[in-house]
N, C-alpha and C positions, 0 to 999 in steps of 0.2 A: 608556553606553559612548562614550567619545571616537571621534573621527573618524578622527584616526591610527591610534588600536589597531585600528578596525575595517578601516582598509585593510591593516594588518600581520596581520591571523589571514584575511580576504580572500584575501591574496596567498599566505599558508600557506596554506588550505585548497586552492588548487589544486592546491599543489606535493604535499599529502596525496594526494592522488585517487587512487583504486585502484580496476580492474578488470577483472575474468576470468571466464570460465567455470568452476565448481564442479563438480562428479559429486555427486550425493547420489540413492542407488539406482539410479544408472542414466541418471538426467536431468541432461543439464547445464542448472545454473542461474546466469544471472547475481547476481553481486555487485559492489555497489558501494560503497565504502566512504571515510571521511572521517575521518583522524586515525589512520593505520594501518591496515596489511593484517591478513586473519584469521589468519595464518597464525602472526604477530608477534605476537598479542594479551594484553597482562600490564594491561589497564586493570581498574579495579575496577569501572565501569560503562560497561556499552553501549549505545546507543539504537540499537532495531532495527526497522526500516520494513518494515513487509508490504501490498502493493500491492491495489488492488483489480481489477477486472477490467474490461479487459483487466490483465495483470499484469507487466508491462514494466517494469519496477525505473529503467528510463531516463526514464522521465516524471515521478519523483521525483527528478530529479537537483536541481534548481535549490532544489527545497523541501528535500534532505539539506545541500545546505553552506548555504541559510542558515540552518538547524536548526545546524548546528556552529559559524557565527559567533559565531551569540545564545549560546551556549552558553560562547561564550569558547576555544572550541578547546579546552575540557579534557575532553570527554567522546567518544570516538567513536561516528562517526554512519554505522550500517552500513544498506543494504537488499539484498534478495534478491527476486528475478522468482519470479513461479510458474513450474513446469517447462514447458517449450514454447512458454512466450508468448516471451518474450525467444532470440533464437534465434542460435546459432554463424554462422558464415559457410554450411558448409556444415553443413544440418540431418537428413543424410541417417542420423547418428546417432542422433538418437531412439527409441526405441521406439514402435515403431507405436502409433499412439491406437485402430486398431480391436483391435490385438491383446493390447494391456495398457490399458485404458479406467480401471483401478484408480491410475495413475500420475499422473492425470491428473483425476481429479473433487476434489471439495471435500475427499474426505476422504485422497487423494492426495496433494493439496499441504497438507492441513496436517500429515500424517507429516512431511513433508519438512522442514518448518518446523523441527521439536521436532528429527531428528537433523540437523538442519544445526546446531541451538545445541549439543546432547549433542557434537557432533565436534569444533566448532570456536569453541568460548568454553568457557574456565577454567572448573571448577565454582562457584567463589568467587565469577566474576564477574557481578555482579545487572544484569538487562536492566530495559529503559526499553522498552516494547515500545508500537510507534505503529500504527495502524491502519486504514486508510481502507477506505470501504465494506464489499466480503464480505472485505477482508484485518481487520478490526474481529472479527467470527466467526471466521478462522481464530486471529487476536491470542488471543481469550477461550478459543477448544480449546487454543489451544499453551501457554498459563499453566497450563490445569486439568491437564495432565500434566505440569509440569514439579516440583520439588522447591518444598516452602513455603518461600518470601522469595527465591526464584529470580526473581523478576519486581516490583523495587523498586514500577513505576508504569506506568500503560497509556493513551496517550490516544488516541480512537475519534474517527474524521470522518468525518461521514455515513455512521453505522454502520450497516448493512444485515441486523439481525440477528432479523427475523420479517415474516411477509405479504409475502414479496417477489414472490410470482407473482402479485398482487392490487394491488400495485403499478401506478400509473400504468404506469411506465416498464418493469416485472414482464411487463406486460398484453404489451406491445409485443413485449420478447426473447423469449416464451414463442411467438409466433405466428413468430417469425424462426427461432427454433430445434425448436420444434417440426415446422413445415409448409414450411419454405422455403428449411430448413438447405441444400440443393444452390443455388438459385439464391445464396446469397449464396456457397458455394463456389464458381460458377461465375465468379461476378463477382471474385474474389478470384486465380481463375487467369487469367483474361483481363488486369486489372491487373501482375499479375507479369512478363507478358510484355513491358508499357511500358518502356522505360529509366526509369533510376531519377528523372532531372532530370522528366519528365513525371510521375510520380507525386506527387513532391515539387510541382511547382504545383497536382495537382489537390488535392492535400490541403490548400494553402494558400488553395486557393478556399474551402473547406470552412470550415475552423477559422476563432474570430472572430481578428482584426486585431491583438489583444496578444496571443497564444498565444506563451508561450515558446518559443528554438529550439529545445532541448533537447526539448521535448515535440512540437514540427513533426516532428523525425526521426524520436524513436519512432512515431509514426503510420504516419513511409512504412513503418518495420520491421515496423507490426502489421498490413501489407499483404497478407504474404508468406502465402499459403496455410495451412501448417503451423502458422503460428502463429493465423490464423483458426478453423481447425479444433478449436485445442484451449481458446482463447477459447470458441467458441460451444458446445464440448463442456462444459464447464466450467460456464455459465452456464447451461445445462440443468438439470446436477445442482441447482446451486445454487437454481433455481425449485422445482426440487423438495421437499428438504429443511429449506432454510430458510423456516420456516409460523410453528408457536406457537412464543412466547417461552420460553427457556429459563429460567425465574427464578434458580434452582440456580446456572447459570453466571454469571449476574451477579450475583447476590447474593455469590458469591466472590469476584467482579474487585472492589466497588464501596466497600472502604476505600481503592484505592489509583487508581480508573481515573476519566475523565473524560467527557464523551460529548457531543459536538458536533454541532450538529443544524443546518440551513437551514431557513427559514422557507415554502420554497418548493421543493423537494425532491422530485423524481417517484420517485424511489427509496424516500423516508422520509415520507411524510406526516405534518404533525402525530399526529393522533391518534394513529398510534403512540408516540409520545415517551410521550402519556398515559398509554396504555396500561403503558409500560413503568414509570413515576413512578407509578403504584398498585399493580403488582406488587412493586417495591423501593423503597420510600421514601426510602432511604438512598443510591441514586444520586445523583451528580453528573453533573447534565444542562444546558448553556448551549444558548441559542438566536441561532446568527449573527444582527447587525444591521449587516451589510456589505454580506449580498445576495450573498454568495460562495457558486458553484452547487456541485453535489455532485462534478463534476470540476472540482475546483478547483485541479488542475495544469494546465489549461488555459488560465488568467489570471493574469499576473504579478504582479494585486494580492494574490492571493486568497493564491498561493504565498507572500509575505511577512507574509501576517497569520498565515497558518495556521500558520508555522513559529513565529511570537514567542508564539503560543498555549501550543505546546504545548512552548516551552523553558520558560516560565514554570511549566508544571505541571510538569516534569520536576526545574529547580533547588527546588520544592515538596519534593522525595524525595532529592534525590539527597544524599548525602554527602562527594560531589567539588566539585561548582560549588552555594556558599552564601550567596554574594552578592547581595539580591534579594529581596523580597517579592513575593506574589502581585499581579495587579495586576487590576484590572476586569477581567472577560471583556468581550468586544465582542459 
């Protein structure tokens, strides 16, 4: 792609940017979209981002438009928050997390998932469904209920999608959320009470030194209590249920999906990968040789590999943008 054209679909893409809060059952959820609003939607393909957790739809900002650049601006590039991560100004609308717990676990937000597409995409129009971490598992439940060829092509990053409580990094949330859930609430309302400019330096102390902005803010937003609460709510369930591999369900996804793995992965250990390449032979599984971590919205390199990744698998399928062959995975 030339230099020119890519500062002119650049410059478009900004001027594309769309975002608001949605209602789907009751939760508002953030959208964010690249190439047109849901509301306008006559494209014949969509690519749709489902977030991993924490689920703040804003920490994929910088990875959605340059997923829409590589793509040439012809395909729009939508993502969607899980409910309550991503949160209105005032949050006082939600539904109580202790009094509807259903709204709000794994199998919560992937309802949400399936009638956010059923409302608000054309039935004609075939998703490009992207996936990162536990949003990989939601990706693969929201394909298996939707209509056959509803879902052109699916690509999975640092997919999270068996042994997660055995997990390195498993081990760790399951003692956080199990035994310690109030002190990290506590600490979550103590923070809130900071102005916002102190919260923002301490986070910046925190995160490494190229953290996108885009992804510095959502951090100070996934500050706020309410959206803490339904984070670590969420990451419960998900310890829980997400154990043995579903072979069934990938064995569905894996004419069309792809599955992106790090070498070095507290979420994903190798041997899982193994694990999963014996139960379905027929998967398509790459192994990063970048060293890009499993939040890899949190480095501006990782964010432009990962996107040109998975444009490249996307023009693989798509019927809009044909321009292109496959190219090495890295």
């Amino acid at each position: 792609m030339s230099i020119v054209l890519k500062k002119l679909i650049t410059s478009a893409s900004i001027m594309t940017r769309k975002s608001a809060f949605v209602n789907v059952s009751g939760v508002p959820n953030l959208v964010i979209t690249y190439g047109g609003w849901i509301d306008d939607c006559s494209a014949a393909e969509v690519v749709l981002v489902i977030p991993g957790n924490p689920g703040l739809i804003e920490y994929y900002d910088q990875f959605m438009s340059t997923l829409f650049e590589e793509l040439g601006g012809k395909i729009p590039v939508w993502g969607i928050s899980h409910g309550g991560h991503s949160l209105p100004e005032n949050d006082s609308c939600l539904p109580d997390l202790n009094d509807h717990p259903s709204l709000y676990d794994l199998e919560g937000q992937t309802e949400r998932k399936v009638e956010f597409i059923r409302s608000h995409l054309p039935a004609e129009t075939r998703l490009h469904l992207v996936g990162h971490s536990i949003g990989s598992q939601i990706s693969l439940q929201t394909e298996r209920r939707l209509p056959p060829r509803r879902v052109a092509s699916s690509y999975h990053l640092f997919p999270t999608v068996q042994r997660m409580r055995v997990s390195p990094a498993g081990r760790r949330v399951w003692l956080l959320s199990r035994y310690l859930g109030s002190l990290v609430m506590a600490v979550a309302a103590l923070l809130a009470w900071l102005p916002r400019r102190v919260r923002a330096a301490a986070v910046r102390l925190w995160l490494p030194g190229d953290t996108p902005a885009h992804a510095l803010e959502a951090s100070v937003e996934l500050l706020r209590p309410a959206s803490v609460a339904r984070a670590m709510a969420m990451a419960h369930d998900e310890l829980i249920k997400v154990d043995q591999l579903d072979e069934e369900l990938l064995r569905g996804a894996a004419p069309r999906a792809r599955f992106y793995f790090s070498r070095s992965d507290p979420w994903v250990p190798l041997e899982n990968v193994e694990v999963m390449k014996q139960a379905v032979p027929e998967l398509d599984t790459v192994i990063c040789e970048n060293g890009y971590p499993h939040a890899f919205v949190l480095r501006e390199d990782a964010v432009g590999g990962c996107a040109k990744h998975v444009a490249t698998w996307v023009k693989k399928f798509s019927e809009v943008v044909v321009e292109g062959k496959e190219e090495k995975a890295m």
